[in-house]
N, C-alpha and C positions, 0 to 999 in steps of 0.2 A: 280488307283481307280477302283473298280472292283462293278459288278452288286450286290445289293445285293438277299440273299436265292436265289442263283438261284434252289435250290433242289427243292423251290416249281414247278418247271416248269419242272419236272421230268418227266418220257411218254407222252411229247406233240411233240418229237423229238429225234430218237435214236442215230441220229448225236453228236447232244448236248450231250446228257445223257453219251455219249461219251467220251466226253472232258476232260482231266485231271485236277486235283488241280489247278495246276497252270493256267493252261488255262481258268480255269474259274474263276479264282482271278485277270486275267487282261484284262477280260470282261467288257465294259464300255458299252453295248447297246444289246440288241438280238431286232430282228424283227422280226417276224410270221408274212411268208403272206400266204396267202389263196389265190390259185389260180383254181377255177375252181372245187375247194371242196378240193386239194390237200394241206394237210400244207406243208412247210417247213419254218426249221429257218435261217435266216442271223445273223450270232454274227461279233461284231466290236469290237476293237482294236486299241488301243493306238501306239503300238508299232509293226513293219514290223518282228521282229522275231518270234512273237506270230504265227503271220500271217503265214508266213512258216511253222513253228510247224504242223499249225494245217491243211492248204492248201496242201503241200509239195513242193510246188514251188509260186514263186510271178512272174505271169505275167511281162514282158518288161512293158508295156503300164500303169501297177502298178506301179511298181518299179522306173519309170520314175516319176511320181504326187507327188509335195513337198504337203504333204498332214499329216494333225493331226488325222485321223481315217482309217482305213483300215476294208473292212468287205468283208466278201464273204459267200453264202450262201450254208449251208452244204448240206442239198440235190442232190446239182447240181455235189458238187464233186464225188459224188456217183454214177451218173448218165453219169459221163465224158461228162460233157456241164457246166465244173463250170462257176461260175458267180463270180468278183468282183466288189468292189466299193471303191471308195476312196472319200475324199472331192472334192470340184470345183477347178478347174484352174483358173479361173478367177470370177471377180467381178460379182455379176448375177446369177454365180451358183453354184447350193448347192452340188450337188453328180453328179462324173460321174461314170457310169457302163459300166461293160464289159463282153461280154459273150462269151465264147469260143465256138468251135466247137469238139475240143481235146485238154488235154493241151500243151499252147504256139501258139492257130491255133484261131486268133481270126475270132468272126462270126458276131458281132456286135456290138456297143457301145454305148451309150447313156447317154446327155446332159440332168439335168434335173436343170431347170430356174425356179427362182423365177420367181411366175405373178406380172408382174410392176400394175397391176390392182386390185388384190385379194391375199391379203396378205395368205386366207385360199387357195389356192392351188398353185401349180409346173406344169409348161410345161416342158415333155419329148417331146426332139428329137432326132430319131432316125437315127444312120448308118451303114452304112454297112461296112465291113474287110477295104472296098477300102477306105472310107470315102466318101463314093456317099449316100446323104441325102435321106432317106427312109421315112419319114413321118415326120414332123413340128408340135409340138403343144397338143400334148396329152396329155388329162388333168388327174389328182391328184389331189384329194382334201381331206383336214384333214376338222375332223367333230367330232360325239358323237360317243358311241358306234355302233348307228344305221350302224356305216359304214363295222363293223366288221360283218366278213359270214364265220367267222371261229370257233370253241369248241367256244359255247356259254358260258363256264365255266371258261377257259383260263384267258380271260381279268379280271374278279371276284379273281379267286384264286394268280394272279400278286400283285393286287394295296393290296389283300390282307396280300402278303407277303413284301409289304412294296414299291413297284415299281410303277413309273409316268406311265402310259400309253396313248399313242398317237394314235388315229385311222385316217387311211388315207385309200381311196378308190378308181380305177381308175376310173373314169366317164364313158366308153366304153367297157367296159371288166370285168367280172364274176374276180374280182384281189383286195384283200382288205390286208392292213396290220395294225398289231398291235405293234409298238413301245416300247421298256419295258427301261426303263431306273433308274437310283437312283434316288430316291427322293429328 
């Protein structure tokens, strides 16, 4: 099942823009985050081959997670600090992340928990290569648009090509995302 028009999301990322046929036909999610005024996209994936395709390699620490989505954010590959993400390991959480340093050299990883209290946001915990816990509790919260600080157009020209969108924003941090999934 693949995102639909993703053409309308054409020049918002030339990572994306990038991506071949196929690869954009077994698209099930892209994320625009805004970090700090910087966009980049995160595309997810159904299937761990896409994921190679598009990555050139699947992390260990990947590759390891019995997991139904697979994403990584294209920017970062560009940047040699990629980033992935798979679903939770366990019960409680929704996505773990992983951030290299180079690839296969990881630099940190991150636990992100349902709030047993606030169905509207996620606790990130953060760690380090070693697994020595770095910070506890960092909050994400899904909201309206108001939470989007990215192409004020973006979101507009999405739902108008036919796509859900979800706005989430770090509570601490100049960091917002925009979610684009099928309808």
């Amino acid at each position: 099942m693949g995102i639909l028009n993703t053409a309308a999301l054409t020049g918002h990322s030339a990572a994306l823009d990038a991506l071949t046929e196929g690869q954009r036909a077994a698209l099930v999610e892209v994320v625009f985050c805004c970090r700090m005024g910087v966009l980049s996209a995160t595309v997810v994936f159904n299937e761990a081959w896409v994921l190679l395709e598009v990555a050139g390699h699947i992390p260990e620490e990947v590759a390891g997670v019995e997991t139904r989505r697979y994403g990584v954010d294209l920017e970062s590959i560009a940047e040699g600090r990629p980033q992935f993400y798979t679903d939770g390991d366990e019960p409680g959480t929704v996505i773990l992340g992983f951030t290299y340093a180079a690839p296969g050299k990881i630099a940190e990883w991150k636990r992100y928990r349902r709030d047993p209290n606030d169905k509207q946001r996620v606790l990130i915990d953060r760690y380090g290569a070693d697994d020595r816990l770095i910070s506890v509790g960092e909050v994400e919260r899904a909201g309206g648009p108001e939470l989007w600080r990215g192409p004020a157009r973006l979101p507009q020209i999405a739902t108008a090509a036919g796509l859900h969108a979800i706005f989430l924003a770090k509570e601490a941090k100049d960091q917002s995302y925009l979610r684009l999934l099928p309808s």
